[in-house]
C-alpha positions as CSV (number, residue, x, y, z in Angstrom):
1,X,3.5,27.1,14.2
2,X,2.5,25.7,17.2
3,X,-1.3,25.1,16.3
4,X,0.3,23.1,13.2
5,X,2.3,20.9,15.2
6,X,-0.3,20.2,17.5
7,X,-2.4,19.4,14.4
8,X,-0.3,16.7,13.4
9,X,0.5,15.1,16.8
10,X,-3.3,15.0,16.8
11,X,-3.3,13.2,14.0
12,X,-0.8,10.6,14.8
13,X,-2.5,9.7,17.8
14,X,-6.0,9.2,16.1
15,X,-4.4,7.0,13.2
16,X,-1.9,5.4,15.4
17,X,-5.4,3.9,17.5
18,X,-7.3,3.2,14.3
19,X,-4.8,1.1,13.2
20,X,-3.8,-0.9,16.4
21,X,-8.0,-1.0,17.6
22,X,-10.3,-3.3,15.7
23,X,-13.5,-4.2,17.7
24,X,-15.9,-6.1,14.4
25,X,-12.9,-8.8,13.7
26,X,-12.8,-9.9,17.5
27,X,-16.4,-9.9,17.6
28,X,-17.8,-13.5,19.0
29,X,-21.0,-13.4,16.1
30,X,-18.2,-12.9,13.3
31,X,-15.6,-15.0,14.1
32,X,-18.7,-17.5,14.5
33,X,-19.6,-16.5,10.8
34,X,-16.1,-17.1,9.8
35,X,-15.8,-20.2,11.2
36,X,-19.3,-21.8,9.7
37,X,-18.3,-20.1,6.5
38,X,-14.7,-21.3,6.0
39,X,-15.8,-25.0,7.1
40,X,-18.8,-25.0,4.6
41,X,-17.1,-22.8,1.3
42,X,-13.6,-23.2,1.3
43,X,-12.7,-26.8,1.9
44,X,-11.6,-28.7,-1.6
45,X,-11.3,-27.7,-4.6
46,X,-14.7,-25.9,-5.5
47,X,-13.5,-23.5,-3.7
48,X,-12.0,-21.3,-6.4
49,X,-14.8,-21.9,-9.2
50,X,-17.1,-20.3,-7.2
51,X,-15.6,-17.0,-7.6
52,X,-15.6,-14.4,-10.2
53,X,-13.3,-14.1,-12.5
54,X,-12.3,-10.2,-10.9
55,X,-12.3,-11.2,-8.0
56,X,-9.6,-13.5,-8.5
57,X,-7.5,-11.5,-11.0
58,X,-7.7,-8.9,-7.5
59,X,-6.5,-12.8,-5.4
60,X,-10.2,-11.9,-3.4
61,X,-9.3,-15.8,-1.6
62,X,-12.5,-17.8,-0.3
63,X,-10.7,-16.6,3.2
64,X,-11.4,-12.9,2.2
65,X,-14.9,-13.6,0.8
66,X,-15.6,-15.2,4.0
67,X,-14.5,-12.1,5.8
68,X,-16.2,-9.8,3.5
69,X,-19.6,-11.6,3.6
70,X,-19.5,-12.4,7.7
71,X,-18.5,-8.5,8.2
72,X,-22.0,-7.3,6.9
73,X,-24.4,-9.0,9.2
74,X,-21.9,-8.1,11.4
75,X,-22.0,-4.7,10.8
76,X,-26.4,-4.9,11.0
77,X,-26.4,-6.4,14.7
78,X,-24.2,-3.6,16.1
79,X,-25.7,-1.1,14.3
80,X,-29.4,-2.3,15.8
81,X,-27.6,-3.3,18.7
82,X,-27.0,0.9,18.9
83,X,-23.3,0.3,19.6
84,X,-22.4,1.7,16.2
85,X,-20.5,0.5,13.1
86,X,-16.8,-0.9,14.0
87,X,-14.0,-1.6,11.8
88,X,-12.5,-4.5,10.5
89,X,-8.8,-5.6,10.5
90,X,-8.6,-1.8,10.9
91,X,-10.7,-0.7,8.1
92,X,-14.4,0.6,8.2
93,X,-17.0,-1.6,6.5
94,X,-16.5,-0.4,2.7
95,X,-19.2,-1.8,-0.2
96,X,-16.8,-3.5,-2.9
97,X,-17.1,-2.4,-6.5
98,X,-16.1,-4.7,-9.0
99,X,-13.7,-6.0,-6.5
100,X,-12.4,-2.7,-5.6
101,X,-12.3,-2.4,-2.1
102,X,-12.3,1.1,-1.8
103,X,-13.9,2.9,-5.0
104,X,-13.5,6.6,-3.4
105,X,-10.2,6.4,-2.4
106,X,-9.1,4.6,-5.4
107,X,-10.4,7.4,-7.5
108,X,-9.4,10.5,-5.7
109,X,-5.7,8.5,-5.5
110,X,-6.4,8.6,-9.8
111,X,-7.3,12.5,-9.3
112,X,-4.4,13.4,-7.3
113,X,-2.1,11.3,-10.2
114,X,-3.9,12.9,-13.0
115,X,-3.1,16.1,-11.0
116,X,0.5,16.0,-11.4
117,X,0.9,14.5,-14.9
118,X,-1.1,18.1,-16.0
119,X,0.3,20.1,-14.3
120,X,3.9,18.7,-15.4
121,X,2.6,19.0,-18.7
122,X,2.0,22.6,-17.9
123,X,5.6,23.5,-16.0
124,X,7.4,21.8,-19.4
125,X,5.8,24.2,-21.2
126,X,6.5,27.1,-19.0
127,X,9.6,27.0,-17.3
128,X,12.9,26.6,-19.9
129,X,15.0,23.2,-19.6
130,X,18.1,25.7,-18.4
131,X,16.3,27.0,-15.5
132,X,17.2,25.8,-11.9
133,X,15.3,23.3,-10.5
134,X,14.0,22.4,-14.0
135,X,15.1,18.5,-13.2
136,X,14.3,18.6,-9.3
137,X,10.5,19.5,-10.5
138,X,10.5,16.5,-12.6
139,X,12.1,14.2,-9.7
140,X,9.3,15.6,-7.5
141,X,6.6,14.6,-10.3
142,X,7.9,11.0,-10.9
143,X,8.3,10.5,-7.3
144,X,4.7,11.6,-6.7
145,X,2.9,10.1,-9.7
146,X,4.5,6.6,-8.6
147,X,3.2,7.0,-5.0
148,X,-0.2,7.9,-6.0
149,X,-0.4,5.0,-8.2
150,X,0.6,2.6,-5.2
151,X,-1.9,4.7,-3.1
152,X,-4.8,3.3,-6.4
153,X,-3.4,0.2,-6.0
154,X,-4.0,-0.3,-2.5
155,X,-7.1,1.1,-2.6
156,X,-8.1,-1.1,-4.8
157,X,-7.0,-4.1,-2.8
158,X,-5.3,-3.8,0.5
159,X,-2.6,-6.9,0.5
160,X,1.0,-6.9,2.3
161,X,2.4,-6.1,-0.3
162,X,0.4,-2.6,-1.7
163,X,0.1,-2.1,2.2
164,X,4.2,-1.5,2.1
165,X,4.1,0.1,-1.4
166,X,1.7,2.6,-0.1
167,X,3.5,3.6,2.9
168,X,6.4,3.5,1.2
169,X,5.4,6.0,-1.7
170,X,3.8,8.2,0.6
171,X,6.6,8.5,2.8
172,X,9.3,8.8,-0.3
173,X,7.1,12.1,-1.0
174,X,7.6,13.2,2.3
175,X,11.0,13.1,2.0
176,X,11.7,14.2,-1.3
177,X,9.8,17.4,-0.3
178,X,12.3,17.5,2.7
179,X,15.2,17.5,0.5
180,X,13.4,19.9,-2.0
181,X,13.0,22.1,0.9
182,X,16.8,22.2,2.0
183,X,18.1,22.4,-1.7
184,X,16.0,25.3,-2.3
185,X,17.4,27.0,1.3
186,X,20.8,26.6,-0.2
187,X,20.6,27.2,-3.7
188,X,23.4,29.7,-4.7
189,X,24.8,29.3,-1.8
190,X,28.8,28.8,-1.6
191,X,28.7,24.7,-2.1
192,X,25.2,24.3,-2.5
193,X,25.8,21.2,-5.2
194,X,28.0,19.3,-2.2
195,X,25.4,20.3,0.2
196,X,22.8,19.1,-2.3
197,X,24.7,15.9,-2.7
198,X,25.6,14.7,0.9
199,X,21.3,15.6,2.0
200,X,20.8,13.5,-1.1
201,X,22.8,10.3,-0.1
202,X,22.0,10.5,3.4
203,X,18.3,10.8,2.7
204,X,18.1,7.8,-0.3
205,X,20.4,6.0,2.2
206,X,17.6,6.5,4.7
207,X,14.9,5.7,2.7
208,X,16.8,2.0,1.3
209,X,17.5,1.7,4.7
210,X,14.0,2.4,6.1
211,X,12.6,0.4,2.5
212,X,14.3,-2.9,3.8
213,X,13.7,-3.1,7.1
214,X,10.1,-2.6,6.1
215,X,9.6,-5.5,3.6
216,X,12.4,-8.1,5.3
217,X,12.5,-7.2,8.9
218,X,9.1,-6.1,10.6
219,X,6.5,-3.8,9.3
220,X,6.2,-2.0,12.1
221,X,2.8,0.7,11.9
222,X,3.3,3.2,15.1
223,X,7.1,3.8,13.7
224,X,6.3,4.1,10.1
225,X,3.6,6.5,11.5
226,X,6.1,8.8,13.8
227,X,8.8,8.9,11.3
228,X,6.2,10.2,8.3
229,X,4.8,13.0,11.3
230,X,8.2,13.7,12.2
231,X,9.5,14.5,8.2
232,X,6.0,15.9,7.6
233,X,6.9,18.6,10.7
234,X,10.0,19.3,9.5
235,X,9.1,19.9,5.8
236,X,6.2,21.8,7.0
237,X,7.8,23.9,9.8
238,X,10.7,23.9,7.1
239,X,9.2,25.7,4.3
240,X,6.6,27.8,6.6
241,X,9.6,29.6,8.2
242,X,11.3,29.9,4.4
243,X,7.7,31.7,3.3
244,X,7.9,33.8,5.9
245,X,11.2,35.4,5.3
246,X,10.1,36.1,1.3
247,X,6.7,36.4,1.3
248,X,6.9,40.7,1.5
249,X,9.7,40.5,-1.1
250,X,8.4,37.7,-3.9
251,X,4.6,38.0,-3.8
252,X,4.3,34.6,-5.4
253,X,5.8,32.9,-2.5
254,X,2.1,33.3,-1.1
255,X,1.4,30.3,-3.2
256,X,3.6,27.9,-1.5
257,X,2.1,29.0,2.3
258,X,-1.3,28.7,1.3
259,X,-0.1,25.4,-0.2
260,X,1.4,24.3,3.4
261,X,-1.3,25.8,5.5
262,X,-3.9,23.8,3.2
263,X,-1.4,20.9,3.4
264,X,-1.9,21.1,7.1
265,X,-5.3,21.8,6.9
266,X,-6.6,18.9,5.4
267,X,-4.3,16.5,7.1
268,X,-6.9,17.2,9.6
269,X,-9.1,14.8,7.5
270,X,-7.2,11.7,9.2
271,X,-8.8,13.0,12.6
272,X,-12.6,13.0,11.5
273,X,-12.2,9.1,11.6
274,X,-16.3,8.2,10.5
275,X,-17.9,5.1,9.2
276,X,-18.2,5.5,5.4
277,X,-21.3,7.3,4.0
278,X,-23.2,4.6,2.0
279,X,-20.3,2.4,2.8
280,X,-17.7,4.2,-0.1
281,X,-16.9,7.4,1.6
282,X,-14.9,7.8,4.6
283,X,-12.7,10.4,5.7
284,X,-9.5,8.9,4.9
285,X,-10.8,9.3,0.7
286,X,-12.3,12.8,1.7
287,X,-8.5,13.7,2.4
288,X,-7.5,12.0,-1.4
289,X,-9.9,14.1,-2.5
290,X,-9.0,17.8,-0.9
291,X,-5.1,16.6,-1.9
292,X,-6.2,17.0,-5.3
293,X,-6.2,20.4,-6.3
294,X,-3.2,21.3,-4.3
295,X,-0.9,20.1,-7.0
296,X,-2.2,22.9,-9.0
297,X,-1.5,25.5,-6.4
298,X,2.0,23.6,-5.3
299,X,3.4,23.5,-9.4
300,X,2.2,27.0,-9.9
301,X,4.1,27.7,-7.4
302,X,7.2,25.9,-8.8
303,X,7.0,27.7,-11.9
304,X,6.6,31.0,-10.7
305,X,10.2,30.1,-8.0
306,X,11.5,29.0,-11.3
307,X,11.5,31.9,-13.4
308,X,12.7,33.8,-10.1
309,X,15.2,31.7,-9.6
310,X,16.5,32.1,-13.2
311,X,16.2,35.7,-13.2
312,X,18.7,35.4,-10.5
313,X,21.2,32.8,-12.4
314,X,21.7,35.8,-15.2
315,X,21.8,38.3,-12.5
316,X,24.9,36.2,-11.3
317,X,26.0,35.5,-14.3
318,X,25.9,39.1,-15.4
319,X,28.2,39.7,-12.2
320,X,30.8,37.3,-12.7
């Protein structure tokens, strides 16, 4: 438990610099670049024309072509100055691909989308509409496959506004997997559905709440960081103690604590913070990409608790 926690702190503190530290941006040879270019390219009204028509379907402004051209000479004097490659506005150096500005990550988002619209595909075919938790898995599927596709979009272009999606769907999953967790701690329990109700409101309330402050109020990174950690803890810590106490008794609960130790595991990803090899992969779409496959472990996981779980609804049933 403790090695897991330590993990993630870890984490936080190596995102939480990456995103406040950019050295190439405040660098006096490209803002020199920037300067000549935004003089020369994007005064009057030729300045649209002269881009392509993806580029500005993606809003790629003569601004961000400015910054996209004065990063790579940029980039070749500190690399033969030996300092290394720096970011930019927070972001390694990436090599755009039909205006995507990050191909890897954009398609390992797709993956990890495609992920859970098969392996939903799969549960419906498995698990009996009647059976507990039948919904909730479908709730967790929606939830996910509309935070991965914000997690494409941004990845595809990085603007305000699928910056705050991003987080936002990201940190919705987070949550719903919270809730998940204390639902399934309670089911048939004595009031389990008002238990289920009130950690429902409180945590939509939360996330409307945490949703408006966000977009209206201040977008505010090291707090949007701490609180994903902090949820990410407690559904982790959460659901390790639950597999703990079941694993010797339902041997399919080994599926869900390989699924939070790789969960955990590959967060780790975040901390190998690299430039991109051949400008497209960094680590940040490395961990996209080892996300991927869990869904399979996690849903066959889901399907197995929900036959378990339904075997125990007639049980009860049987009894009353």
């Amino acid at each position: 438990m403790k090695e897991i926690v330590a993990a993630i702190m870890v984490v936080f503190l190596f995102v939480l610099k990456s995103v406040l530290a950019s050295t190439g941006d405040r660098s006096q040879m490209f803002y020199s670049c920037l300067q000549d270019c935004l003089a020369q390219n994007c005064s009057g009204s030729s300045q649209d024309s002269q881009s392509f028509l993806v580029l500005r379907a993606l809003h790629w402004t003569c601004s961000d072509e400015c910054k996209y051209f004065c990063m790579w000479p940029t980039v070749n004097w500190f690399v033969e100055a030996e300092i290394g490659v720096q970011q930019f506005y927070g972001k390694w150096p990436f090599i755009r691909v039909w205006g995507i500005q990050e191909p890897a990550a954009t398609l390992f988002s797709i993956l990890n989308l495609v992920g859970h619209v098969v392996m939903i595909r799969r549960f419906r075919k498995e698990v009996k509409p009647s059976a507990p938790f039948y919904l909730m898995t479908h709730y967790f599927c929606i939830i996910c496959c509309h935070a991965w596709l914000w997690s494409t979009i941004f990845h595809i272009r990085d603007v305000r506004f699928t910056e705050i999606m991003d987080y936002l769907g990201a940190f919705s999953m987070v949550l719903f997997s919270v809730y998940h967790f204390l639902v399934r701690m309670l089911a048939f329990q004595p009031r389990s559905s008002q238990y289920s109700l009130f950690f429902g409101m409180a945590i939509g309330f939360y996330f409307v709440y945490h949703s408006y402050t966000t977009f209206f109020v201040k977008m505010d990174y090291g707090y949007n960081m701490l609180i994903n950690i902090a949820f990410g803890a407690v559904n982790i810590l959460g659901w390790s103690i639950w597999c703990l106490k079941f694993y010797k008794r339902r041997p399919y609960v080994k599926q869900c604590a390989a699924f939070v130790a790789l969960v955990a595991f590959t967060t780790l990803f975040e901390v190998l913070d690299f430039p991109p090899l051949f400008w497209v992969l960094d680590a940040h779409a490395l961990w996209h990409l080892s996300t991927a496959p869990l869904a399979i472990l996690w849903y066959k996981f889901l399907i197995d608790d929900c036959h378990y779980m339904e075997g125990q609804k007639l049980n009860l049933e049987k009894l009353a």
